[in-house]
BALOBA-1460 file (C-alpha; in Angstrom, 3 decimals):
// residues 364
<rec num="1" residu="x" x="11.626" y="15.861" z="-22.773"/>
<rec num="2" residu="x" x="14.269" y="18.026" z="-21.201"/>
<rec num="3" residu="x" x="17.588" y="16.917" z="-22.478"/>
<rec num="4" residu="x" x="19.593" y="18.829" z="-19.934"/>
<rec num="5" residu="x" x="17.606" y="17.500" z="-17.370"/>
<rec num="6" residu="x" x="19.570" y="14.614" z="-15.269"/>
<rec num="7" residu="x" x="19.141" y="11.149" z="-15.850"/>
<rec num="8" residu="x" x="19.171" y="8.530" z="-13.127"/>
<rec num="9" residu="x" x="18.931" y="5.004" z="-13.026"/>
<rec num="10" residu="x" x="17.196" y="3.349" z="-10.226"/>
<rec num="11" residu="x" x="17.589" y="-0.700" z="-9.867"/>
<rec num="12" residu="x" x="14.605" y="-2.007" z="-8.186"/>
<rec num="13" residu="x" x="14.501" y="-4.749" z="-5.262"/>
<rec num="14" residu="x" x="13.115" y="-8.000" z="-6.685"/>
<rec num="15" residu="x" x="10.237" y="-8.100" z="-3.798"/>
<rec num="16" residu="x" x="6.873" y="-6.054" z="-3.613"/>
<rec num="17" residu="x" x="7.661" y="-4.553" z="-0.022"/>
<rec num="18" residu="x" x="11.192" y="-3.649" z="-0.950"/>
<rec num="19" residu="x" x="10.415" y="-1.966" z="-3.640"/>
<rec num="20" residu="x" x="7.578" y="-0.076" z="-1.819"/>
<rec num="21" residu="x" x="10.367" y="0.776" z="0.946"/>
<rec num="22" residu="x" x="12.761" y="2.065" z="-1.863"/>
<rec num="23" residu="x" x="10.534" y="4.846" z="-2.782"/>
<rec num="24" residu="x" x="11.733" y="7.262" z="0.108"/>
<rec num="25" residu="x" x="15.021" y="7.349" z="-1.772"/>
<rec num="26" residu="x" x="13.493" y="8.532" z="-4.734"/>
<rec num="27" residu="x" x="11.306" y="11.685" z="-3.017"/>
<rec num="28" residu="x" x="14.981" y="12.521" z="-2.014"/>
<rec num="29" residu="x" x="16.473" y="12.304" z="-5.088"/>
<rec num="30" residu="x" x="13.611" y="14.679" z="-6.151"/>
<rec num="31" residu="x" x="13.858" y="17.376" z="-3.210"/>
<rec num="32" residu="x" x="17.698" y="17.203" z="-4.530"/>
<rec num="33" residu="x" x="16.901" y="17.732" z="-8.458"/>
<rec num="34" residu="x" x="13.297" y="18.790" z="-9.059"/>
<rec num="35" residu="x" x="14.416" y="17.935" z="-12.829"/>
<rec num="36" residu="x" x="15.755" y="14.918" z="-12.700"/>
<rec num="37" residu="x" x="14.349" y="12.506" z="-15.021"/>
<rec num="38" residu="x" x="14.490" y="9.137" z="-12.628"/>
<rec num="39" residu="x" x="13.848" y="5.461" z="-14.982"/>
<rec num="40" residu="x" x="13.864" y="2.461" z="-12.868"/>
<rec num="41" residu="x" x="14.405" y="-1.502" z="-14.016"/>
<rec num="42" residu="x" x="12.538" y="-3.569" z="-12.247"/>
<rec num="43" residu="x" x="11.659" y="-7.177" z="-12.707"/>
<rec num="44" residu="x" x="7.829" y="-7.840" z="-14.765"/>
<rec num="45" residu="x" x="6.295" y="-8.405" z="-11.484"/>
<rec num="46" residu="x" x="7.308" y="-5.669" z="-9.447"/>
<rec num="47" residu="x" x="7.022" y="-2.893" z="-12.114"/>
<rec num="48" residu="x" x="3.139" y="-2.086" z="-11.347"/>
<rec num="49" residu="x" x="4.419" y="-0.659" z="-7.848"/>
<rec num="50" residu="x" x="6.666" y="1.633" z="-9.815"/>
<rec num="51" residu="x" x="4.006" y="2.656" z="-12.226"/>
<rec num="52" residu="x" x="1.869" y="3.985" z="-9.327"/>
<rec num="53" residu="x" x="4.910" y="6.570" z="-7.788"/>
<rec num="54" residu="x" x="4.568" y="9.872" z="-8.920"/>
<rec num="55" residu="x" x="8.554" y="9.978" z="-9.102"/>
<rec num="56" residu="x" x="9.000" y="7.602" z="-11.535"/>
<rec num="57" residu="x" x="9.604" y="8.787" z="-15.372"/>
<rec num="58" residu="x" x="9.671" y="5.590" z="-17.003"/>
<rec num="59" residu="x" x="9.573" y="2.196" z="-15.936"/>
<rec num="60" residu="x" x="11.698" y="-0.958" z="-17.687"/>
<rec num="61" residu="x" x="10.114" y="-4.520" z="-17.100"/>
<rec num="62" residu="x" x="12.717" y="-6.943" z="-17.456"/>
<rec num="63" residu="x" x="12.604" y="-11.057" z="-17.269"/>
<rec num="64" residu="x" x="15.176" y="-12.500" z="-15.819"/>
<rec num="65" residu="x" x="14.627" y="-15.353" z="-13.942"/>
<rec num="66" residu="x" x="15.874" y="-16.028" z="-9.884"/>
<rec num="67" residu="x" x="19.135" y="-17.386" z="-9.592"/>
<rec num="68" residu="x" x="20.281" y="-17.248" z="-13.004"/>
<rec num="69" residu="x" x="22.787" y="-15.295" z="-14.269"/>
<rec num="70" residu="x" x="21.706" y="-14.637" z="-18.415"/>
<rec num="71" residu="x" x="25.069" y="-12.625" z="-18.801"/>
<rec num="72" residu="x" x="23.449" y="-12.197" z="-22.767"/>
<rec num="73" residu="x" x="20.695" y="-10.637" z="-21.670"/>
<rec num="74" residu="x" x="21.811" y="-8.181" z="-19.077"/>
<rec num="75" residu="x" x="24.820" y="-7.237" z="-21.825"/>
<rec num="76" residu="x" x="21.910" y="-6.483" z="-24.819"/>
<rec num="77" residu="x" x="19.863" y="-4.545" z="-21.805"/>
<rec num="78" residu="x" x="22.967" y="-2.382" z="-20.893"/>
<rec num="79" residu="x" x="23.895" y="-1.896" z="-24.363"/>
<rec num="80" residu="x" x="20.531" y="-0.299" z="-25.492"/>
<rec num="81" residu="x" x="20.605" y="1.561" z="-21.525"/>
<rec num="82" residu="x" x="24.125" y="3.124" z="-22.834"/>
<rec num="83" residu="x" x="22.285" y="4.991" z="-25.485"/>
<rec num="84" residu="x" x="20.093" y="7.012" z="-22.681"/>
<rec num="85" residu="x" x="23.502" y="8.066" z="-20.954"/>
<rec num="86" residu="x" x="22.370" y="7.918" z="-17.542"/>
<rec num="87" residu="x" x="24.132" y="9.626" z="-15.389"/>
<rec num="88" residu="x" x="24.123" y="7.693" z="-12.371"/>
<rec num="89" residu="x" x="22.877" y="4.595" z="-11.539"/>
<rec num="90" residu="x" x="21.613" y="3.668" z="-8.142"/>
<rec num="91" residu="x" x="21.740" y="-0.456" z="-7.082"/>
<rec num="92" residu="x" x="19.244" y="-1.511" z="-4.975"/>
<rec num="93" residu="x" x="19.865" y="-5.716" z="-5.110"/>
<rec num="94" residu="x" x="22.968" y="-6.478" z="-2.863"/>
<rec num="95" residu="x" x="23.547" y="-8.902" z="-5.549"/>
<rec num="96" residu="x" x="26.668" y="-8.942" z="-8.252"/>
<rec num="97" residu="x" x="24.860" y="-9.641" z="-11.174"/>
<rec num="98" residu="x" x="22.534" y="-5.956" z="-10.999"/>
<rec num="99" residu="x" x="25.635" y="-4.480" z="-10.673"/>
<rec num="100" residu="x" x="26.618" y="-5.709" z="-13.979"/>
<rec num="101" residu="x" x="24.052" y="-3.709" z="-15.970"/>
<rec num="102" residu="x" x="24.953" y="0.054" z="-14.744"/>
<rec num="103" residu="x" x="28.209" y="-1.108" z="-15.269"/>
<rec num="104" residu="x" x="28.363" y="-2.344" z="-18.647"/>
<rec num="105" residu="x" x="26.224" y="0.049" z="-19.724"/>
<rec num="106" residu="x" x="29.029" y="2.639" z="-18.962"/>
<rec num="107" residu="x" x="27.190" y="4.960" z="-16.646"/>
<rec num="108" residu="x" x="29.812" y="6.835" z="-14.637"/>
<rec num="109" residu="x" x="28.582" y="7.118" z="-11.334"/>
<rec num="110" residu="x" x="27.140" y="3.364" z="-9.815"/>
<rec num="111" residu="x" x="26.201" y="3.486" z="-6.423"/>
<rec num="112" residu="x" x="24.597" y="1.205" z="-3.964"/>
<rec num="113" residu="x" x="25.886" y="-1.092" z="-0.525"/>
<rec num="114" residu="x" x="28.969" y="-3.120" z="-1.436"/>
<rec num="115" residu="x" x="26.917" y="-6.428" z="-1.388"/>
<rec num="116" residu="x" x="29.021" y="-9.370" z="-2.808"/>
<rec num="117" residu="x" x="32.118" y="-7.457" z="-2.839"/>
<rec num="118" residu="x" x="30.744" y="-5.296" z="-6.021"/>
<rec num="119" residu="x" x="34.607" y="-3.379" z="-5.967"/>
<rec num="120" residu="x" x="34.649" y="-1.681" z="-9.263"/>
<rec num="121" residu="x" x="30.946" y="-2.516" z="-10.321"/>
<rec num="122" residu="x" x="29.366" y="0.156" z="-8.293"/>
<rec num="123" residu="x" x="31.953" y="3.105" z="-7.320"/>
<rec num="124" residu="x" x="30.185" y="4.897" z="-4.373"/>
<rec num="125" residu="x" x="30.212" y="2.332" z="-1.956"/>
<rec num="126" residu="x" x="27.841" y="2.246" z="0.973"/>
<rec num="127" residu="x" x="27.877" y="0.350" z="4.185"/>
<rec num="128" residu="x" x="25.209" y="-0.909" z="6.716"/>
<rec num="129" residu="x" x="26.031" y="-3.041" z="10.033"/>
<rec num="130" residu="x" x="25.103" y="-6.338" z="9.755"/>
<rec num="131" residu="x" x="25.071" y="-6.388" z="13.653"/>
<rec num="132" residu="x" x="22.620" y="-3.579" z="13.523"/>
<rec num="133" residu="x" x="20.628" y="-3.266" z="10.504"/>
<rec num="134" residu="x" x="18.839" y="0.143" z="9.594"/>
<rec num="135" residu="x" x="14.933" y="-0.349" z="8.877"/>
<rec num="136" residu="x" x="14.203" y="-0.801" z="4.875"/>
<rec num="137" residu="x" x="13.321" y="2.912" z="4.460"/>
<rec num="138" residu="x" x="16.233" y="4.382" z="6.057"/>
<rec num="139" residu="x" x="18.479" y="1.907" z="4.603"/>
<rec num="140" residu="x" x="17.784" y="2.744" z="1.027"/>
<rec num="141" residu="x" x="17.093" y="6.525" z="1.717"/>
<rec num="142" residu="x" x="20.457" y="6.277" z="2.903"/>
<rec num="143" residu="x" x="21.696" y="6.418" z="-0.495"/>
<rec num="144" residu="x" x="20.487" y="9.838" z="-1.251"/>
<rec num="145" residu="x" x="23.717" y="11.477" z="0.928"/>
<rec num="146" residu="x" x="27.271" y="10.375" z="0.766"/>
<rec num="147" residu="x" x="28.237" y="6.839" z="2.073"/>
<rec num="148" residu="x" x="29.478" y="8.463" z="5.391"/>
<rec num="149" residu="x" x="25.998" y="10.117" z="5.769"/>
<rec num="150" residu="x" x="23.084" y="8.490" z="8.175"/>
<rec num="151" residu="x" x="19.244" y="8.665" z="8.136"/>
<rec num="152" residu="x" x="18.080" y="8.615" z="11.733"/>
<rec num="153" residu="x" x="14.947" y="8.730" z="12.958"/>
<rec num="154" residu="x" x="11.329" y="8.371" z="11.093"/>
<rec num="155" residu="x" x="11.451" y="12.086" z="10.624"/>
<rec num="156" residu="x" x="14.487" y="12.789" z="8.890"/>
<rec num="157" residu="x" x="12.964" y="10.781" z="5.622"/>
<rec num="158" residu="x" x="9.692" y="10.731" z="3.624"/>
<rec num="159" residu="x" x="7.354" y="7.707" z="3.891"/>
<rec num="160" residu="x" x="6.428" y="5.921" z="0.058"/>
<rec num="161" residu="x" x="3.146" y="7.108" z="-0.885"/>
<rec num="162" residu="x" x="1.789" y="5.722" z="-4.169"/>
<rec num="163" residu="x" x="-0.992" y="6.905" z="-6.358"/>
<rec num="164" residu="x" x="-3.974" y="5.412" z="-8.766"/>
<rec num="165" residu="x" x="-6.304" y="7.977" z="-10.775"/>
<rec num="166" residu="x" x="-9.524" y="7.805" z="-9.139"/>
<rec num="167" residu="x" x="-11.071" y="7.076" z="-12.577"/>
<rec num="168" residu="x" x="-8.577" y="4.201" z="-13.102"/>
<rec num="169" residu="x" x="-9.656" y="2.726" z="-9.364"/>
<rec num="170" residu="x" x="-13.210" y="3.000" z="-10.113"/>
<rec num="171" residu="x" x="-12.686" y="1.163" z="-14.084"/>
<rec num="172" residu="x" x="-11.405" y="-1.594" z="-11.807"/>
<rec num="173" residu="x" x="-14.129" y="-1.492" z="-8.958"/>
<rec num="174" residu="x" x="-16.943" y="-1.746" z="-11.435"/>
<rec num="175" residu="x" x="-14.593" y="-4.624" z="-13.598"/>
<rec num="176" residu="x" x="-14.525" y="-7.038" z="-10.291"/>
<rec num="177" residu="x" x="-18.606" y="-6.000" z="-9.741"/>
<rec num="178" residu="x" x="-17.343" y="-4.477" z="-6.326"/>
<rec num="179" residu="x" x="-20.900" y="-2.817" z="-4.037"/>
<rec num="180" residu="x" x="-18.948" y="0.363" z="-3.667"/>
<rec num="181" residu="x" x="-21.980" y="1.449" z="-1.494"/>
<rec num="182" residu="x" x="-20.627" y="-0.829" z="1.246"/>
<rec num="183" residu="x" x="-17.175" y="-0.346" z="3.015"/>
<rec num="184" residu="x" x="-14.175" y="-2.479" z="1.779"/>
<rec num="185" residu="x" x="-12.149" y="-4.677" z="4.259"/>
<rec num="186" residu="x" x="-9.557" y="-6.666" z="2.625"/>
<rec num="187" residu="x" x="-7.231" y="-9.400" z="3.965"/>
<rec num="188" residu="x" x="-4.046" y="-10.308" z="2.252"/>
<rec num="189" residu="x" x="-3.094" y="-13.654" z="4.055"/>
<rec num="190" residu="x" x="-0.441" y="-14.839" z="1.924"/>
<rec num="191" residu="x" x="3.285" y="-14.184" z="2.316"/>
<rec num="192" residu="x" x="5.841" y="-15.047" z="-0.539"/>
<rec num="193" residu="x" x="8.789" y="-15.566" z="1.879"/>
<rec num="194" residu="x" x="7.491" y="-18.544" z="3.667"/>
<rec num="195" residu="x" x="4.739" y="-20.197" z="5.538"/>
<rec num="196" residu="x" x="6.033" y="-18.978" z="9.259"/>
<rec num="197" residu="x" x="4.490" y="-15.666" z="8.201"/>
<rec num="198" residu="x" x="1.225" y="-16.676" z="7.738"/>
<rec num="199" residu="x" x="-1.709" y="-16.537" z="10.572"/>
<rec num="200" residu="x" x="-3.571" y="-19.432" z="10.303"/>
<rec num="201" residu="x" x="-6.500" y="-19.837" z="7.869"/>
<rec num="202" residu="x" x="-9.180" y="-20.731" z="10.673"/>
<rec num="203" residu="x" x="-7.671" y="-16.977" z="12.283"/>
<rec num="204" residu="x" x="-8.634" y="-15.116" z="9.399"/>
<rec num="205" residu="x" x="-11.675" y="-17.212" z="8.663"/>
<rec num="206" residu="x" x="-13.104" y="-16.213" z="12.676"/>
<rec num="207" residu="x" x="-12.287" y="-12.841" z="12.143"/>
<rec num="208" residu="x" x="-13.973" y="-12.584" z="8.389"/>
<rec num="209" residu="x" x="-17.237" y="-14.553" z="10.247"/>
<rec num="210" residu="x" x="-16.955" y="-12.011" z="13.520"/>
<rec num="211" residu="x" x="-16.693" y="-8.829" z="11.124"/>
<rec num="212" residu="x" x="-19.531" y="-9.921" z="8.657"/>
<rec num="213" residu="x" x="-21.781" y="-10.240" z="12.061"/>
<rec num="214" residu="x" x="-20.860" y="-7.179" z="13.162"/>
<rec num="215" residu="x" x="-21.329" y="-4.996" z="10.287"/>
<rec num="216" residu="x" x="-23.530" y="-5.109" z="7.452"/>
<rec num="217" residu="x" x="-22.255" y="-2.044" z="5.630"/>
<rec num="218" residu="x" x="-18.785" y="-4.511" z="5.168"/>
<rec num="219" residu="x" x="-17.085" y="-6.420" z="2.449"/>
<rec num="220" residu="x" x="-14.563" y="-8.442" z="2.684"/>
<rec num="221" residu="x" x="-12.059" y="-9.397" z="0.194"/>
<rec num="222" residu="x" x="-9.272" y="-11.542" z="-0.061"/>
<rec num="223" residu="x" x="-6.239" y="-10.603" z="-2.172"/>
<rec num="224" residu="x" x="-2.871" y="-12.149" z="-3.327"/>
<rec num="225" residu="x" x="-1.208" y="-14.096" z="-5.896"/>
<rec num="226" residu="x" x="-2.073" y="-17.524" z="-7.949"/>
<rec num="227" residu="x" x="0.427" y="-18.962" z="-4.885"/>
<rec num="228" residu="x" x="-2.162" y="-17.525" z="-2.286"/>
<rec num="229" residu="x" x="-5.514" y="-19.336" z="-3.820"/>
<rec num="230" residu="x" x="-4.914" y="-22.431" z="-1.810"/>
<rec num="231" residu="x" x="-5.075" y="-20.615" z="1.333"/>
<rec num="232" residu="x" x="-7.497" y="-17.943" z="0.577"/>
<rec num="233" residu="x" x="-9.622" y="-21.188" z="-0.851"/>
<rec num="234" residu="x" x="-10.172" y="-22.398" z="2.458"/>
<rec num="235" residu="x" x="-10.351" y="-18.821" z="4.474"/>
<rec num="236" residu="x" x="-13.663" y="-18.721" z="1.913"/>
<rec num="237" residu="x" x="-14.805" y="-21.890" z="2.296"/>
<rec num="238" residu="x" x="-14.735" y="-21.177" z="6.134"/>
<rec num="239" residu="x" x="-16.632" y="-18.004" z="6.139"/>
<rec num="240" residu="x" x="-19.179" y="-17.868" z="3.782"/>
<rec num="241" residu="x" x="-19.935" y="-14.182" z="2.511"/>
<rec num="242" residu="x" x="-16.222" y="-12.898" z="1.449"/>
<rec num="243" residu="x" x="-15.095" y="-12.308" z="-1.919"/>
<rec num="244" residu="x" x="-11.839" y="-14.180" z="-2.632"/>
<rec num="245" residu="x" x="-10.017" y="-12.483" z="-5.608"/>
<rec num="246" residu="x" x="-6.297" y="-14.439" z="-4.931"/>
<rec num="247" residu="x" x="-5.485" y="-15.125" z="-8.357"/>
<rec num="248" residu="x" x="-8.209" y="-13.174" z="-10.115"/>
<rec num="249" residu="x" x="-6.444" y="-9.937" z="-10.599"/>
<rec num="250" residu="x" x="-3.378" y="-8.506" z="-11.965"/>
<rec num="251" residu="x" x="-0.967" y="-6.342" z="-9.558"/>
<rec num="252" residu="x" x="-1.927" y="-3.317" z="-10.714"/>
<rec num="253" residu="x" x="-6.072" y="-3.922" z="-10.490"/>
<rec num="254" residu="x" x="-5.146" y="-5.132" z="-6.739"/>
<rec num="255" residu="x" x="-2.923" y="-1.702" z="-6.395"/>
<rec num="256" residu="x" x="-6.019" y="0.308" z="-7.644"/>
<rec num="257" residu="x" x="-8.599" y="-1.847" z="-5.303"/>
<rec num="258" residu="x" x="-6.332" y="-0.987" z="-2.338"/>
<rec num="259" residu="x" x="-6.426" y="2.292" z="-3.210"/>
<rec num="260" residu="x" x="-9.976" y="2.498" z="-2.261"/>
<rec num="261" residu="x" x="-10.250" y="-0.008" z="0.741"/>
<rec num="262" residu="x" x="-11.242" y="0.951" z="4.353"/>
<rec num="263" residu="x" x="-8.792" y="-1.479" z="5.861"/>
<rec num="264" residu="x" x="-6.728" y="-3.924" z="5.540"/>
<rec num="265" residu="x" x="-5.605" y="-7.236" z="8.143"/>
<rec num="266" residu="x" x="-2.245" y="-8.599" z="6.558"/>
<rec num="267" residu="x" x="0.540" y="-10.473" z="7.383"/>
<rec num="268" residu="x" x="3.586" y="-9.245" z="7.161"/>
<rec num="269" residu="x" x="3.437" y="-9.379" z="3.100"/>
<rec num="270" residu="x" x="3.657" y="-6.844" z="-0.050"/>
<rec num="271" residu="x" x="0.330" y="-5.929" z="-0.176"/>
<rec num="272" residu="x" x="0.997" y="-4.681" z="3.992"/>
<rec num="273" residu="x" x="3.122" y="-2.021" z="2.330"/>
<rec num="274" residu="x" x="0.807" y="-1.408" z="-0.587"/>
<rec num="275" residu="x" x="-2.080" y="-0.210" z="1.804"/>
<rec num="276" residu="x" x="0.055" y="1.408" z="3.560"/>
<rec num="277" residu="x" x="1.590" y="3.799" z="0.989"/>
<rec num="278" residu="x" x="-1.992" y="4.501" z="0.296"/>
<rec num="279" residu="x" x="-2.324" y="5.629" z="4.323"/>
<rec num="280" residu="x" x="-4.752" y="3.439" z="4.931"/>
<rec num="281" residu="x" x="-5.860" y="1.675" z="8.743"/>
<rec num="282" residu="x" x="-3.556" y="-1.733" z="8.381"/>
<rec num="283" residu="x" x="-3.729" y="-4.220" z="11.146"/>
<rec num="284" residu="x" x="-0.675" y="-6.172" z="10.200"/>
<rec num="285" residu="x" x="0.076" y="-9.648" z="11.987"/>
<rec num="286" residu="x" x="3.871" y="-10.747" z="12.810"/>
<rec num="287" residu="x" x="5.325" y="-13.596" z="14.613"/>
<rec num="288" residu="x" x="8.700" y="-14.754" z="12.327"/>
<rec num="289" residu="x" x="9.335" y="-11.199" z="11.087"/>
<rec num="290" residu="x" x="10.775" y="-8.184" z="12.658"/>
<rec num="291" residu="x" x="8.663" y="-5.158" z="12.788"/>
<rec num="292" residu="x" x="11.033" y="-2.918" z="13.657"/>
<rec num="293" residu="x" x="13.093" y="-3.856" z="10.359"/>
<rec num="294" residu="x" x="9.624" y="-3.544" z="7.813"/>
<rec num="295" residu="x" x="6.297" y="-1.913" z="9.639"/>
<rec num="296" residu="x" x="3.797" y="-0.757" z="8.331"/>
<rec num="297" residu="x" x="4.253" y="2.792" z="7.685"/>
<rec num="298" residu="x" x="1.244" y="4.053" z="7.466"/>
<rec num="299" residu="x" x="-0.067" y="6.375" z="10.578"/>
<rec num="300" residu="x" x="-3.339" y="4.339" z="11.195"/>
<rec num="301" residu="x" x="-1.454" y="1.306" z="11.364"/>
<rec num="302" residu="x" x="-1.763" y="-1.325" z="14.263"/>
<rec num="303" residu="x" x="0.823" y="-4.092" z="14.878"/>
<rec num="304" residu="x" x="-0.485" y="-7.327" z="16.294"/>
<rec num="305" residu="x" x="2.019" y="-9.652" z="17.940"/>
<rec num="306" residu="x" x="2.820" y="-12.066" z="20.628"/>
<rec num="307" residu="x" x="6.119" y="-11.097" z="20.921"/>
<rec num="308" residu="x" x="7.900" y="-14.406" z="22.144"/>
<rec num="309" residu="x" x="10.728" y="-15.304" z="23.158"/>
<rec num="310" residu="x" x="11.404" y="-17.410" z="20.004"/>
<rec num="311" residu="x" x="10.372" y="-14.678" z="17.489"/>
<rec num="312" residu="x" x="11.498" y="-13.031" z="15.210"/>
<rec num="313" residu="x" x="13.228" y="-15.906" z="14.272"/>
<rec num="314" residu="x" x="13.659" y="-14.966" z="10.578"/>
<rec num="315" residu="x" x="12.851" y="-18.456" z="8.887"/>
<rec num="316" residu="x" x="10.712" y="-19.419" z="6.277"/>
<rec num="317" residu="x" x="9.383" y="-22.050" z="8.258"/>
<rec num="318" residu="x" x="8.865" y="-22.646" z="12.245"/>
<rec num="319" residu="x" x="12.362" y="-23.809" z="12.866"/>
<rec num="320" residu="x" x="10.784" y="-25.502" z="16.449"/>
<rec num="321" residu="x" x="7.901" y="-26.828" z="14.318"/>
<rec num="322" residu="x" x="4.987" y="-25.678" z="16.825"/>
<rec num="323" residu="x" x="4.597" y="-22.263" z="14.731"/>
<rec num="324" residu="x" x="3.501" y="-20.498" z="18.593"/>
<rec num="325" residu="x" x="4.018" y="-17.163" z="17.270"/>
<rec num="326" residu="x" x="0.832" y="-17.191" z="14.777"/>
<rec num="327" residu="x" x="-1.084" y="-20.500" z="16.245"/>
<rec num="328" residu="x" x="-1.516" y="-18.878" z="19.885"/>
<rec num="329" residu="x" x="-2.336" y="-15.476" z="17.970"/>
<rec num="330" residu="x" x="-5.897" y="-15.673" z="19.066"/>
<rec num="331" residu="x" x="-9.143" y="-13.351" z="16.262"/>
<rec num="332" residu="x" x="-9.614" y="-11.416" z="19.288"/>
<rec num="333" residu="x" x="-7.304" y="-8.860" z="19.727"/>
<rec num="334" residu="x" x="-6.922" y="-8.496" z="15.528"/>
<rec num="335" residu="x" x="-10.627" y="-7.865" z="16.189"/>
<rec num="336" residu="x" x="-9.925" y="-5.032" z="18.459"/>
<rec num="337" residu="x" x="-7.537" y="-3.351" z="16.302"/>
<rec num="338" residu="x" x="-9.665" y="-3.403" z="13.627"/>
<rec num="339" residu="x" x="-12.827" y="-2.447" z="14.957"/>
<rec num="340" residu="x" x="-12.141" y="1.422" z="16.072"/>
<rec num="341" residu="x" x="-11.438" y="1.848" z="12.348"/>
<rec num="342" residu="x" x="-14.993" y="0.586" z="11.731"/>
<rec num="343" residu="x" x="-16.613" y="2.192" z="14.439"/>
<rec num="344" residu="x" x="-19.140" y="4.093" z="13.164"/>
<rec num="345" residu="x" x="-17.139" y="7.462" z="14.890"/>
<rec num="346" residu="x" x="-14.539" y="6.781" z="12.610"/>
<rec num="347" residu="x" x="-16.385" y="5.015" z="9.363"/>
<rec num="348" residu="x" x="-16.311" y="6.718" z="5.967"/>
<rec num="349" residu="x" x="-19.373" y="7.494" z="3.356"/>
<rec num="350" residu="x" x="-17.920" y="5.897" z="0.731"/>
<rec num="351" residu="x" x="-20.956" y="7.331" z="-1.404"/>
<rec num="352" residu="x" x="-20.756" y="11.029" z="0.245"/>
<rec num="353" residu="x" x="-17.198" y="10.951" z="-0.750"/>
<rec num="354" residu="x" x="-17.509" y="9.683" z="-4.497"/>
<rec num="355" residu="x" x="-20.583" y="12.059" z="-5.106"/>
<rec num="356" residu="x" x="-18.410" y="14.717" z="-3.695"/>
<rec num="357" residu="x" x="-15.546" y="14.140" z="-6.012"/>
<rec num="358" residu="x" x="-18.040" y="14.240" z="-9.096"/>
<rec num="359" residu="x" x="-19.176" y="17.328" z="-7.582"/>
<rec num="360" residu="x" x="-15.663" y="18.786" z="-7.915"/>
<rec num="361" residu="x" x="-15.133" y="17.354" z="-11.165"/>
<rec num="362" residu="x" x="-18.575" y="18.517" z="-11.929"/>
<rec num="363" residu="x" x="-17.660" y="22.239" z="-11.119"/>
<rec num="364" residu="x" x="-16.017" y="24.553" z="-14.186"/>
């Protein structure tokens, strides 16, 4: 390890999609210090994202649980954190109680947005406009430059881009008995945030039966969390033929199985950003949520929306209790987003490609 190298701190988001939006900051940290040495502390669930960033030197999983503050535990964390002597410390979570670790664990320079009034916790203190709130990326990337300093425009900043070895991704194909003859669609149709993000179950259920109609060479699987089963239960029982795996794998085997989909139709979710960091097509579904504040990023993306007057309303749940904004969001035109990526002018050999990369592995 280089000791003379600079050490940096990074204090991840507590959310899947935040995190994912956070790695632009660290590409710029990077292009600023090829040598930096850049450790991030993120909570247990989260840390698999981290793992997969080519950034990242080491990653600490921590357990603290919402809402609570466990001032014991953050002040044994930041004690054994003093004896790395970060340098600086960057604090992602507007929160005060993040701010406590860099803090007690004495590293000079603590910098993030000021949060809940985090005077003296953090001491390079950034602002954003509540009346005008940056996208995610920008927002965090902003943190690279000086608290005066912007990020405008999708240009001026790198997009996250994660990566799985290919022999890692295929460990976990063959584990979950995937046909990796046959082209992967996968659906995420949960959304931790709340229910208004959701498109229905009978919506994904049409399109599953529509695709599986259409094209024999497809697969479709469904992917989330232990809190997603219910729903991807009845998307399955609905359209005979997919593969449900809510529930059935950790974050990391779902990170690796993304890594070699075709496509992915999502809600506005995690996983959205997951595929996308990975550049692959995502047709992602909003009604509650504002796409200009977390799209998809990735360049074959597709954005499916009614765009009503009541939306983005920001709730967890349909605050006029009809839920328009993903009821009236008819399989159709989800259908015709997703089907130029299937076409079969656009559709990859999934075996030409893997017997091409044994070829190259093959070759001296």
């Amino acid at each position: 390890m280089n000791r003379t190298a600079a050490r940096i701190l990074v204090i991840s988001p507590n959310w899947i999609g935040d995190a994912i939006m956070a790695q632009p900051l660290l590409q710029l940290l990077k292009q600023q210090d090829a040598a930096a040495l850049v450790d991030v502390l993120a909570p247990a669930w989260v840390a698999p994202v981290w793992e997969a960033m080519p950034e990242v030197n080491q990653v600490y999983a921590t357990q603290f649980r919402h809402g609570k503050l466990q001032l014991g535990e953050r002040w044994r964390l930041a004690r054994s954190l003093r004896e790395v002597s970060y340098d600086r410390a960057y604090v992602l979570p507007n929160t005060l109680k993040f701010a406590l670790i860099p803090w007690m664990a004495g590293i000079p320079k603590r910098i993030g947005y000021l949060g809940e009034k985090r005077y003296g916790l953090l001491n390079v203190i950034h602002h954003d406009n509540k009346d005008s709130p940056r996208p995610m990326i920008p927002f965090y990337a902003a943190l690279a430059g000086p608290p005066s300093g912007t990020v405008q425009g999708r240009e001026a900043y790198p997009v996250p881009h994660m990566v799985v070895e290919k022999e890692k991704a295929e460990r976990v194909l063959e584990k979950l008995g995937m046909d990796t003859g046959k082209r992967i669609v996968a659906f995420a149709p949960g959304a931790e945030f709340g229910p208004a993000k959701r498109w229905p179950v009978h919506g994904f259920a049409s399109l599953a039966r529509r695709i599986l109609a259409d094209f024999d060479d497809v697969i479709i699987v469904l992917l989330g969390s232990p809190n997603d089963r219910p729903v991807c239960d009845e998307i399955a029982a609905q359209a005979q033929g997919v593969r449900n795996l809510a529930g059935k794998t950790t974050l990391a085997e779902a990170i690796a199985l993304i890594s070699q989909i075709d496509a992915m139709v999502t809600n506005d979710s995690g996983l959205m950003h997951v595929a996308s960091a990975f550049e692959k097509p995502v047709i992602a579904i909003y009604g509650s949520t504002d796409y200009h504040h977390t799209p998809p990023f990735s360049k074959y993306s597709e954005i499916v929306s009614l765009d009503l007057p009541c939306a983005p309303c920001q709730k967890r749940e349909c605050p006029l209790g009809h839920h328009d904004c993903m009821e009236k969001l008819g399989p159709d035109s989800v259908y015709r987003a997703l089907k130029k990526y299937l076409a079969d002018s656009v559709a990859i050999d999934r075996k030409q490609n893997r017997q091409m990369a044994g070829n190259e592995r093959g070759k001296p």
